[in-house]
N, C-alpha and C positions, 0 to 999 in steps of 0.2 A: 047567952052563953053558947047555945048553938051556934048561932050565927056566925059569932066569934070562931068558933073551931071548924065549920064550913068556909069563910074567909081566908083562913089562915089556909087550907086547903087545897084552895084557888090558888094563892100564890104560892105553893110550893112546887102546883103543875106548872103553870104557864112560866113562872120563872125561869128557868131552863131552857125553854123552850126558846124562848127571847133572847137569851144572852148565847145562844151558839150562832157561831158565823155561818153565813150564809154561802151555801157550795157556788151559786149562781155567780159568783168572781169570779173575775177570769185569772189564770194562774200567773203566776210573776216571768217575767222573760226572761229567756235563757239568754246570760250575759256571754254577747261574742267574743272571741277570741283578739288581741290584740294587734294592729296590722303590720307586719313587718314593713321596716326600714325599705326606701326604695333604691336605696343604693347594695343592700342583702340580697336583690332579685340577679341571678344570673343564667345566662342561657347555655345550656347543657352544650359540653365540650363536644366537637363533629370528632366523627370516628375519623382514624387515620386513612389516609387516602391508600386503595393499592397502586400497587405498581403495575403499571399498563403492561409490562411482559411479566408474569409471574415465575418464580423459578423452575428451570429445566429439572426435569429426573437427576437426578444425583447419584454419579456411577460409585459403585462400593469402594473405589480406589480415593475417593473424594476428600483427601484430609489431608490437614500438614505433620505426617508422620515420615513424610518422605523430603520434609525443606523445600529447597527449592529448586532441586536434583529432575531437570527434564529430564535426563535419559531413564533416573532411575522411576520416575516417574509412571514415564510411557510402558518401561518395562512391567512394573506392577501390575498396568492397568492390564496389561495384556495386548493381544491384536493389533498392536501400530508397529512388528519388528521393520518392515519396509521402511516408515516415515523413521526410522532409529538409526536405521543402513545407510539412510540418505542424507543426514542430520550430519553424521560423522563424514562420509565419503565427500560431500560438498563443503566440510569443515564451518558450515553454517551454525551449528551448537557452540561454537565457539564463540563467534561474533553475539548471537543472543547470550549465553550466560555474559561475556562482558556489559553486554548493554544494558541485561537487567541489573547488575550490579550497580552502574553508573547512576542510571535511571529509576531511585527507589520511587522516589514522589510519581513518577508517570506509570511505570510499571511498563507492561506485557503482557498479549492476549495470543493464544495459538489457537488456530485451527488446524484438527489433528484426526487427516483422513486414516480409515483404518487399512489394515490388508487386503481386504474385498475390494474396497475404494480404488485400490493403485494395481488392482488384477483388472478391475475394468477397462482399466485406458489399453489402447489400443497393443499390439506387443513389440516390444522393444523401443517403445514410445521416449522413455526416461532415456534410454542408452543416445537417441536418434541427435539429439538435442548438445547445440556446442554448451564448453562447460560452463562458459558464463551464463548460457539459457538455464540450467541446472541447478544453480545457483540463485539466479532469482527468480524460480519455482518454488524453491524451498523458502525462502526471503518473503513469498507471496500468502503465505499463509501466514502470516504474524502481523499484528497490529504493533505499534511504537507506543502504547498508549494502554491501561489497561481496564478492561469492562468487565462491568461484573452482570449475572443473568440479567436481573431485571432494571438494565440502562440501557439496554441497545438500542431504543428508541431516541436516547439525547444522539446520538450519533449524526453526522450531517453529512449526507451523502455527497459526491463519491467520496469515501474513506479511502486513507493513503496507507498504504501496508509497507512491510521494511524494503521491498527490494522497489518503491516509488522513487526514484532517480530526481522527480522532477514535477510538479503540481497535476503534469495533464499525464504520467502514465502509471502505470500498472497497480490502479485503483481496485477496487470492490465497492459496492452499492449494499447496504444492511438493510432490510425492511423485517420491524415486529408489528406483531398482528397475534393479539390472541396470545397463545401458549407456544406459540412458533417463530422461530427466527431464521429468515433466507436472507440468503448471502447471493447474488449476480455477479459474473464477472464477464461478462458479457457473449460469453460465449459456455460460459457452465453454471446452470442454477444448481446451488446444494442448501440443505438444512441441515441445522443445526440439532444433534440426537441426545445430548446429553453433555452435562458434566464430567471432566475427565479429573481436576484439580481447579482448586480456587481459594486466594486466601486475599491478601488485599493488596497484592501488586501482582499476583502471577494468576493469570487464568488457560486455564487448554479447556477446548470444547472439541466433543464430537463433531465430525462432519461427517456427512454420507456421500462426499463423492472428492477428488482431485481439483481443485481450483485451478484450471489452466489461463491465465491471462488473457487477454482478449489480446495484448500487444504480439503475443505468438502467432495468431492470424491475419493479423495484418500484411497485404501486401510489401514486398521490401523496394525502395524507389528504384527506378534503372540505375545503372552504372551510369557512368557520365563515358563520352565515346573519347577516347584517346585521343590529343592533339598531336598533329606534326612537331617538334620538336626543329624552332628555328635556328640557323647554323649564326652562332654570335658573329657580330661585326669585327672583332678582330681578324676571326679565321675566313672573314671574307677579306681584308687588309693585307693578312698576309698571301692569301691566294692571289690576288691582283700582283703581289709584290711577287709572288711566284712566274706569276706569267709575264711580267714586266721583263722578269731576271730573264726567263726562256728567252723572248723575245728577243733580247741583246745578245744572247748568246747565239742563236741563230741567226741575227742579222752580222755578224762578227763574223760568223764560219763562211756564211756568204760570202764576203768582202775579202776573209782572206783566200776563198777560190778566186774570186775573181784578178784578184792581185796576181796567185799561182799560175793561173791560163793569162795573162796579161807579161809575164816573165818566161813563158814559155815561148808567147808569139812573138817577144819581143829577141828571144835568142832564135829562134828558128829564119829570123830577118837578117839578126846578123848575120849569121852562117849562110845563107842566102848570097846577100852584101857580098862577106869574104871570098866565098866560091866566084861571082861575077868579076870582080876585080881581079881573080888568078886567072879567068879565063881571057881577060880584056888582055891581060900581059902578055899569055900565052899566043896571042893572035897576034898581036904585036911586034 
């Protein structure tokens, strides 16, 4: 009977003991994530390129509250009344507001020296100059075409401005670089200082000096020397026909002296004659 209840004993320890799992497993793996589709993989959108000339300072006057009103424009901004005097007095405002009108798709670009800019040139510089010069000085400062700040790089040098007659003159050369834009024209470097107005056909920028063309230094070629002026063959024709006429008329006044003094000696004979023949009688 002990026994019995020592056995049963036993296995009420060790049973237990036997039936727990053993930690010594290793634990179940962590089930991976599913692999996304290879046509779901896409490569991250590139950032927008900038623009190789970034925008100019932008003057307070910078808006289209004012249309597309140059004069009233330049007045707001201030500082340009010179380039405003000259605008009207070479009636060039006229021909640009026509053209931009015309020309929406291409547009117009001004450069727009200030007051300082046109004290610098020399004095009485503007006045010196014939009107046609004057005119396409004022002409020389506008593009046919319009750019906005950060394209002046598509630009393809030499650039032809409104008073270009002809492919080879009164160009400008644009070079961007950085946050700067210079303008050459071959005898005046200027930069470009600022936004004056800009909407999507009409732009004016500052400039910091007078764009004088290069074509107003140029040499002017000699005159050509004055030719003799030859006397036409007619009025040689009739001169011959002149001196032909002289001639007969002089040989004619001849001929009738000669006839005169020939009718002279011829009576001076008779009388002569008649005298001898009264004296022959007389003697007789």
């Amino acid at each position: 009977m002990k026994q019995n209840i020592f056995f049963s004993f036993l296995l009420v320890l060790f049973v237990p003991i036997f039936s727990t799992p053993s930690f010594s497993q290793s634990p179940a793996a962590t089930p991976k994530a599913p692999a996304k589709p290879a046509h779901a993989t896409q490569a991250p959108a590139p950032a927008p390129a900038k623009p190789l000339v970034p925008s100019l300072p932008q003057s307070p006057m910078s808006d289209s509250s004012s249309g597309q009103d140059i004069i009233k424009i330049l007045r707001k901004a201030k500082s340009f009344n010179t380039l405003i005097r000259l605008l009207k007095t070479t009636q060039i405002i006229n021909q640009i507001n026509a053209q931009l009108v015309t020309t929406k798709s291409g547009g117009l670009t001004i450069f727009a020296p200030d007051d300082g800019a046109f004290s610098n040139l020399k004095a009485g510089y503007f006045n010196s100059l014939a009107e046609r010069q004057q005119k396409e000085l004022i002409q020389f400062h506008v593009l046919p075409v319009y750019v906005s700040s950060s394209n002046f790089d598509s630009l393809s040098n030499p650039v032809l401005t409104l008073a270009s007659d002809s492919p080879k003159g009164y160009q400008i050369n644009v070079t961007a670089y950085g946050n700067s834009v210079n303008i050459s024209t071959g005898a005046v470097n200027a930069t470009l200082t600022g936004i004056v107005y800009s909407d999507k056909t009409l732009a004016i920028y500052h400039v910091d000096k007078v764009l004088i063309p290069l074509d107003f230094s140029k040499p002017k070629p000699p005159a050509a020397a004055p030719t003799l002026a030859k006397a036409p063959k007619a009025d040689k024709e009739n001169s011959s026909t002149e001196d032909d006429d002289q001639g007969d008329t002089n040989k004619a006044a001849s001929g009738a002296n000669t006839i005169n003094l020939m009718s002279i000696q011829g009576t001076k004979l008779v009388s002569l004659g008649v005298a001898l023949v009264a004296l022959v009688t007389i003697s007789g």
